[in-house]
C-alpha positions as CSV (number, residue, x, y, z in Angstrom):
1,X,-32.9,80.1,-4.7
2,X,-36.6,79.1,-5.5
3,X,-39.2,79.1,-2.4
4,X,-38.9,76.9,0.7
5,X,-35.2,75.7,-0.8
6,X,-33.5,77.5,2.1
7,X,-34.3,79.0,4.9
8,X,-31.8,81.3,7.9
9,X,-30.9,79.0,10.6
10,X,-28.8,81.6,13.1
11,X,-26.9,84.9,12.6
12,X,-24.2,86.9,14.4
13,X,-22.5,90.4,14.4
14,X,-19.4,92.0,14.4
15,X,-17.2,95.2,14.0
16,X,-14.9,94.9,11.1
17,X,-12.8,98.3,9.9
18,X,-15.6,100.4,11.1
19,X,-18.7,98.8,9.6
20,X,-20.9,96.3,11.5
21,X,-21.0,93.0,9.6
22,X,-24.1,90.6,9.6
23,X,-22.7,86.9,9.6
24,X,-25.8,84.6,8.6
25,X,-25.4,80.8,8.6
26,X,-27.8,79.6,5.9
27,X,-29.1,76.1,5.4
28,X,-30.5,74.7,2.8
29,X,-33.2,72.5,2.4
30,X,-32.6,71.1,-0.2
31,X,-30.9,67.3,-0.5
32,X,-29.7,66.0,-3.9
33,X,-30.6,62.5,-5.2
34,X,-28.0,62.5,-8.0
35,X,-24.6,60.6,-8.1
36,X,-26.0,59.2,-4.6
37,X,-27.1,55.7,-4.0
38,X,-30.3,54.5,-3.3
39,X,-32.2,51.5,-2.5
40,X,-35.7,51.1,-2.7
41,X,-37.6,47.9,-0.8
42,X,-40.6,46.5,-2.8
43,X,-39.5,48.4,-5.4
44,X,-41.2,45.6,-7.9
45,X,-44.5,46.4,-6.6
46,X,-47.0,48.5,-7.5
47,X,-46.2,52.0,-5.9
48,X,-42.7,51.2,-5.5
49,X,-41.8,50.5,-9.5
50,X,-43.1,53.8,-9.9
51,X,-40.8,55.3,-7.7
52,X,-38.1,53.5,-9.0
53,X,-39.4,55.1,-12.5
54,X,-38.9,58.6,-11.0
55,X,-36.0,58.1,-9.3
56,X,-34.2,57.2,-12.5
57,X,-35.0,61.0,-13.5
58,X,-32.7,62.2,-10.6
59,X,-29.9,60.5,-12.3
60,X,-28.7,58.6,-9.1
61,X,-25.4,56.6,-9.2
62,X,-27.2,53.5,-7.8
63,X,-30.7,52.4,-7.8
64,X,-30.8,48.9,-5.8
65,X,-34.2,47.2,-5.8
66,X,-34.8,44.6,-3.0
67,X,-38.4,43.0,-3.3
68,X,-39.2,39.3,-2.1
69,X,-41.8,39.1,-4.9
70,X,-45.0,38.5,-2.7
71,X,-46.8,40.7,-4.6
72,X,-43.9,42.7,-7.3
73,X,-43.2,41.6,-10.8
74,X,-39.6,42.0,-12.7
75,X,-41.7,43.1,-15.2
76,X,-42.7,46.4,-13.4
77,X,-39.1,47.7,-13.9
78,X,-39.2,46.7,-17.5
79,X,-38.5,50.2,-18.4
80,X,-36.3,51.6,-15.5
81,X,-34.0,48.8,-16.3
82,X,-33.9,50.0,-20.3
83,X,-33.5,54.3,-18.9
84,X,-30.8,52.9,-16.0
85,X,-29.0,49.6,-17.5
86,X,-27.4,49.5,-14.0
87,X,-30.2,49.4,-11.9
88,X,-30.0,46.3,-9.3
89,X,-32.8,43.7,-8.8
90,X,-32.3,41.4,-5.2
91,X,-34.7,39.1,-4.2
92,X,-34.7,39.4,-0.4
93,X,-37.0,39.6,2.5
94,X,-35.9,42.8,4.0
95,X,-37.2,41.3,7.4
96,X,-33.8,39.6,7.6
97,X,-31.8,42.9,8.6
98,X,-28.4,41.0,8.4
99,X,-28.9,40.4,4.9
100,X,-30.0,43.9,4.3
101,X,-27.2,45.2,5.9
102,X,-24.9,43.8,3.9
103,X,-26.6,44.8,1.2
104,X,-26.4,48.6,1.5
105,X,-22.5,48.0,2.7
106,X,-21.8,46.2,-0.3
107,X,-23.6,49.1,-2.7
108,X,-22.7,51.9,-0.1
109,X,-26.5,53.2,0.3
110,X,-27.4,57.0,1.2
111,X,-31.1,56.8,0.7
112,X,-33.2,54.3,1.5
113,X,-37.4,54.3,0.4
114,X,-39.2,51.7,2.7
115,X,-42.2,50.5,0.5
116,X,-42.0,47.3,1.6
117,X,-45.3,45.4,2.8
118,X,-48.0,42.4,3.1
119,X,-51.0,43.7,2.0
120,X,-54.2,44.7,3.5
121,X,-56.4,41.3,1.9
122,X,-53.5,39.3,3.6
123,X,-53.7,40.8,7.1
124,X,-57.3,39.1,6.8
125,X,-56.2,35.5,6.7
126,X,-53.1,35.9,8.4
127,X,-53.6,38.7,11.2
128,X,-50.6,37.9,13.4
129,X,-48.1,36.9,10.7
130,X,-49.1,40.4,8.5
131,X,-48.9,42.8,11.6
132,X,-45.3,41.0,12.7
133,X,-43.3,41.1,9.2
134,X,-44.7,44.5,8.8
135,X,-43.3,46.0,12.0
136,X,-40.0,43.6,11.3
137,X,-39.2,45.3,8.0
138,X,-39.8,48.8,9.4
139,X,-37.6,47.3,12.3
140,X,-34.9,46.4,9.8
141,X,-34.6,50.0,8.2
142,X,-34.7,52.2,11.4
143,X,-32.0,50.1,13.0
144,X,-29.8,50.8,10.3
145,X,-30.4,53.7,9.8
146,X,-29.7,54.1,13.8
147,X,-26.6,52.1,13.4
148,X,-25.4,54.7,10.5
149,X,-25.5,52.6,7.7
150,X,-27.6,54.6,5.3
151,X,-28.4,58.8,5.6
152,X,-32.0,59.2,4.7
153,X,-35.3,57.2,5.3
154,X,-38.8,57.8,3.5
155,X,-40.7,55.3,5.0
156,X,-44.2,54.9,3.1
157,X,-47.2,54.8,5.6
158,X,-50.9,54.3,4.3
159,X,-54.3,56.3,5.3
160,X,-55.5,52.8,6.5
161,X,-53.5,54.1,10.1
162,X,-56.1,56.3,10.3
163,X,-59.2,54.0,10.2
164,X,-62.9,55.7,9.3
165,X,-63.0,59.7,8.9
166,X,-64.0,60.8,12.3
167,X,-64.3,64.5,10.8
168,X,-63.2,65.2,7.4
169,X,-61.2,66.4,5.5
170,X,-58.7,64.1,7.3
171,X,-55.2,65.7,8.5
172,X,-52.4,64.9,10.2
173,X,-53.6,65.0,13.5
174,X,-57.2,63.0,13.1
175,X,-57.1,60.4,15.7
176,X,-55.8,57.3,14.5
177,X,-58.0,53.9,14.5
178,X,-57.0,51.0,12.5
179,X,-59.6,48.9,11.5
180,X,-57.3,45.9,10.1
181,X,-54.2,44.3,11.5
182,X,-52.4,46.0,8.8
183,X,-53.6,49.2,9.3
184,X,-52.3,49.1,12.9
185,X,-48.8,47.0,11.6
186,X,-48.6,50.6,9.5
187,X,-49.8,52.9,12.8
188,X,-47.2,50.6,14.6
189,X,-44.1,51.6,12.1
190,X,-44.7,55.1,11.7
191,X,-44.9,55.5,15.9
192,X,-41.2,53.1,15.6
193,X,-40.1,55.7,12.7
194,X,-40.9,59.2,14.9
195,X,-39.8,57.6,18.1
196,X,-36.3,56.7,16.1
197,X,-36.3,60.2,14.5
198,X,-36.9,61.6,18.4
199,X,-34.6,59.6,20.3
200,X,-31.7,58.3,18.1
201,X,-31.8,61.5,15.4
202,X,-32.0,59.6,12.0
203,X,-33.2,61.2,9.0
204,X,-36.8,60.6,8.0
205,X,-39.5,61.3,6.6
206,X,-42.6,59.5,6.8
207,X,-45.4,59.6,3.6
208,X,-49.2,58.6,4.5
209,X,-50.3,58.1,0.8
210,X,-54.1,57.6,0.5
211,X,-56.1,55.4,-2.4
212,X,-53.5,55.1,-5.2
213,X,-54.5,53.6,-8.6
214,X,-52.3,53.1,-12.0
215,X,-50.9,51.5,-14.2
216,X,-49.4,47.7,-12.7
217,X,-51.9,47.8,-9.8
218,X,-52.0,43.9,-9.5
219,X,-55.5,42.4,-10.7
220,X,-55.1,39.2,-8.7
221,X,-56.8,38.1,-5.0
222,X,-55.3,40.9,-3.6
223,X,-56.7,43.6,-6.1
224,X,-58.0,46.7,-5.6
225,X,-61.8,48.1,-6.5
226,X,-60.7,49.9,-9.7
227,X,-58.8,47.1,-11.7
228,X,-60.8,44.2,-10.5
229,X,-64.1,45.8,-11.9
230,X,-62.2,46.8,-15.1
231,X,-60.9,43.1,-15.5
232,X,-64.4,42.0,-14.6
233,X,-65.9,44.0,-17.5
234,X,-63.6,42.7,-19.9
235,X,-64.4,39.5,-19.5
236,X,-67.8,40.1,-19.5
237,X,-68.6,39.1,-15.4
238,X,-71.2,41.3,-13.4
239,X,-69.6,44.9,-11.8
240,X,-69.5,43.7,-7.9
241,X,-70.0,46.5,-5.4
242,X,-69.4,45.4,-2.1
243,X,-72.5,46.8,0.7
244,X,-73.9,50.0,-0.7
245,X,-71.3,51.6,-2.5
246,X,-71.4,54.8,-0.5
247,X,-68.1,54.1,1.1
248,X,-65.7,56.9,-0.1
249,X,-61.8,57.2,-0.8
250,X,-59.8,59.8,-2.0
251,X,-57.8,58.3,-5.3
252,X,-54.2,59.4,-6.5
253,X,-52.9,58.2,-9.4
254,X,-49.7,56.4,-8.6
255,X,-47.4,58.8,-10.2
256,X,-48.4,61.4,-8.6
257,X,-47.7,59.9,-5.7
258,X,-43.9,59.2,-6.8
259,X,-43.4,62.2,-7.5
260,X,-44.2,63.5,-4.3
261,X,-41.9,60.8,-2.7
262,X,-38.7,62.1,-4.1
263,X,-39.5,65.7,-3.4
264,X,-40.3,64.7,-0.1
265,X,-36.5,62.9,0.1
266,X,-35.3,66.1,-1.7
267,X,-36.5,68.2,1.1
268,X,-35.3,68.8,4.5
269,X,-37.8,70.5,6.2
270,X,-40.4,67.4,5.7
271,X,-38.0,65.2,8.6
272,X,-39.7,63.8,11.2
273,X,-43.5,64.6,9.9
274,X,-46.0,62.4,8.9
275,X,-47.4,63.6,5.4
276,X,-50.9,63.0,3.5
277,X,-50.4,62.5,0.0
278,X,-53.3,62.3,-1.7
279,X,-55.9,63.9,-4.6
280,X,-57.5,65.9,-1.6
281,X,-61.1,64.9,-3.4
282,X,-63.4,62.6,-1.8
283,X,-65.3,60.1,-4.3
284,X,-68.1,57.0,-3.6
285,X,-67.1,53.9,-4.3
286,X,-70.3,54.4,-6.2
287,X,-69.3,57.4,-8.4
288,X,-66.2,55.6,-9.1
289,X,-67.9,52.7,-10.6
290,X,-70.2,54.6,-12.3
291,X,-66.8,56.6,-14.2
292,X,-65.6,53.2,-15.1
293,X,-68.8,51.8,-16.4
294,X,-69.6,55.1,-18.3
295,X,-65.7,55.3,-20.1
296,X,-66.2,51.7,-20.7
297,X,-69.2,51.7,-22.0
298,X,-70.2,48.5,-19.8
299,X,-73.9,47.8,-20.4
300,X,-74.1,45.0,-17.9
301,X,-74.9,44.2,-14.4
302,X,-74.1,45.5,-11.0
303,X,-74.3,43.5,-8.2
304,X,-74.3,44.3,-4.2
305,X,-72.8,42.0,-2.1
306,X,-72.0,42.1,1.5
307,X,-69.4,44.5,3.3
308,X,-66.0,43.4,3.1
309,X,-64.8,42.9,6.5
310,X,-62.5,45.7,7.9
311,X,-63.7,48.1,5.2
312,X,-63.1,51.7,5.9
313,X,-66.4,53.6,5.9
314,X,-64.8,57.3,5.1
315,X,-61.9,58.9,3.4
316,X,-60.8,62.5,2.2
317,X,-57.9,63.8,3.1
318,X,-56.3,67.4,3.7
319,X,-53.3,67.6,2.2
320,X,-52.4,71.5,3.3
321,X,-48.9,70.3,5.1
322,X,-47.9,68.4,1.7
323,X,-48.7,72.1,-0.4
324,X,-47.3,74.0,2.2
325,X,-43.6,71.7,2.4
326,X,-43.4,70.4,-1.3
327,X,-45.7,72.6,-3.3
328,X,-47.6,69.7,-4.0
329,X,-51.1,69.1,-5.7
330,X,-51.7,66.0,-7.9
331,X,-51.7,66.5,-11.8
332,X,-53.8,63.5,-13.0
333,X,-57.6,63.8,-12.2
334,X,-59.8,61.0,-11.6
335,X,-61.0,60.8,-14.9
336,X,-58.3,61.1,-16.9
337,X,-56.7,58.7,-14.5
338,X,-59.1,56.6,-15.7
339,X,-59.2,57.0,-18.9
340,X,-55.2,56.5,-19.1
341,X,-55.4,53.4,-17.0
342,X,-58.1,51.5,-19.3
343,X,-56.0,52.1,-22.4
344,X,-53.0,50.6,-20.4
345,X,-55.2,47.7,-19.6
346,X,-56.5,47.4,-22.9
347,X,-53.4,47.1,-24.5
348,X,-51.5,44.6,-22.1
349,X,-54.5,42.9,-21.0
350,X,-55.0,42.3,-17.0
């Protein structure tokens, strides 16, 4: 078996004809995706089309997307739906558990990927209403899972539960300080998730992905730094850098991060643990425009304008507990990221 896909739970001995005989229980950890049935909530957004994308690789006998399309796009599962013709696209708010449930009854679910979410920008406006539907939908997913509906949960957290880098780099156990509503709705649903895992037994797994960027990142009001300054470039508007730019994230390109989703589902030994997924590099928000403008070639202004409100001062995470249980380490840089999203841009226009 390849390393860290089992591991010797218990043994016994015992006299047989003479010779003492070693009995050892062994189990695996290792879980299989394929033939099994999974859904995957906000699976039309960003992050989650790309785990949709990766699940089709494990050849599953289901793949049920259930997205209210707040934020996703039937568009983003263009190409899932041409690899996996079969794949399943509900609109529903997977706040209302009874429809949910009978949902996974009627497509006998095993796996369930919780990406679904109201986003940071919203949580601004809307404080109360973004930190309730948040908690609701985790709500929705641990009860069933409680209840036995569905096996396994991978419930996608975000580094915003941590608020500002108090020492860096960032890991498991830095104190948590939400600086947002919906950085504390996500602190809120992972506590919900470990308590569930602790006290009822279900099966999860619980991903804190850091600063992703990609390919069908949405460049609307609720954008993020990297394509609202390529959009802004394109259309020949000033680069906006909001208070001095020294504000740092660490940036995973979004399939990286689906990758390390499914391996997480795929293996056992990552149940009840919160996990950092992330590049494990820590770049200004400075440096960062500087790449763009640089591969862009953008010759025009930059302009400072005031710190957003909420903004997280510092991030740079340590991801040693995601290399020691997966293996994992991200495969697309920051400037080939880049690079590969401005020629998806360019060619689809944002």
């Amino acid at each position: 078996m390849d390393r860290g896909n089992a591991y010797h739970s218990r043994g016994c001995a015992y006299w047989k004809r003479g010779f003492l005989i070693l009995a050892i229980e062994v189990k695996v950890d290792f879980m299989e995706i394929k033939n099994k049935s999974v859904l995957v909530s906000g699976g039309a957004g960003f992050i989650g089309s790309h785990v949709v994308d990766r699940l089709v690789k494990e050849n599953p006998e289901k793949i049920v997307v259930v997205d209210n399309f707040f934020l996703g796009k039937k568009e983003n599962l263009a190409n899932a739906k041409k690899l996996f013709p079969k794949l399943k696209i509900i609109n529903q708010d997977v706040a209302d558990i009874s429809k949910v449930n009978k949902i996974i009854e009627e497509n006998g679910v095993d796996i369930v990927f919780n990406l679904a979410v109201i986003p940071l920008p919203t949580s601004l406006e809307k404080p109360v209403w973004v930190f309730e539907e948040n908690v609701k939908m985790a709500f929705t997913f641990l009860e069933l899972a409680r209840k036995d509906k569905f096996k396994t949960l991978v419930h996608f957290s975000s580094s915003e539960a941590y608020g500002t880098a108090l020492k860096a780099p960032m890991d498991e156990k830095h104190p948590t300080n939400p600086t947002t509503t919906y950085g504390s709705s996500k602190l809120a649903a992972d506590h919900l998730t470990m308590i569930y895992h602790n006290m009822y037994g279900i099966d999860a797994s619980i991903i804190r992905s850091f600063n992703n960027y990609g390919p069908r990142q949405n460049s609307g009001s609720y954008a993020g730094v990297i394509p609202l300054t390529i959009n802004r470039i394109k259309n020949n508007k000033p680069v906006i850098i909001h208070g001095d730019g020294l504000q740092t994230r660490d940036w995973i390109y979004v399939t990286d991060t689906a990758d390390a989703a499914v391996k997480i589902c795929k293996t056992r030994s990552t149940r009840g643990k919160i996990i950092n997924i992330a590049n494990g590099k820590e770049t200004t928000i400075m440096d960062l425009i500087k790449l763009i403008v640089k591969t862009t070639g953008y010759k025009g202004k930059i302009i400072h304008t005031k710190p957003r409100v909420g903004d997280i001062r510092r991030h740079f995470a340590d991801i040693s507990l995601a290399k020691k249980l997966i293996d994992f380490k991200s495969k697309v840089n920051l400037e080939e990221g880049i690079g590969n999203l401005l020629e998806y841009y360019m060619k689809r226009g944002i």
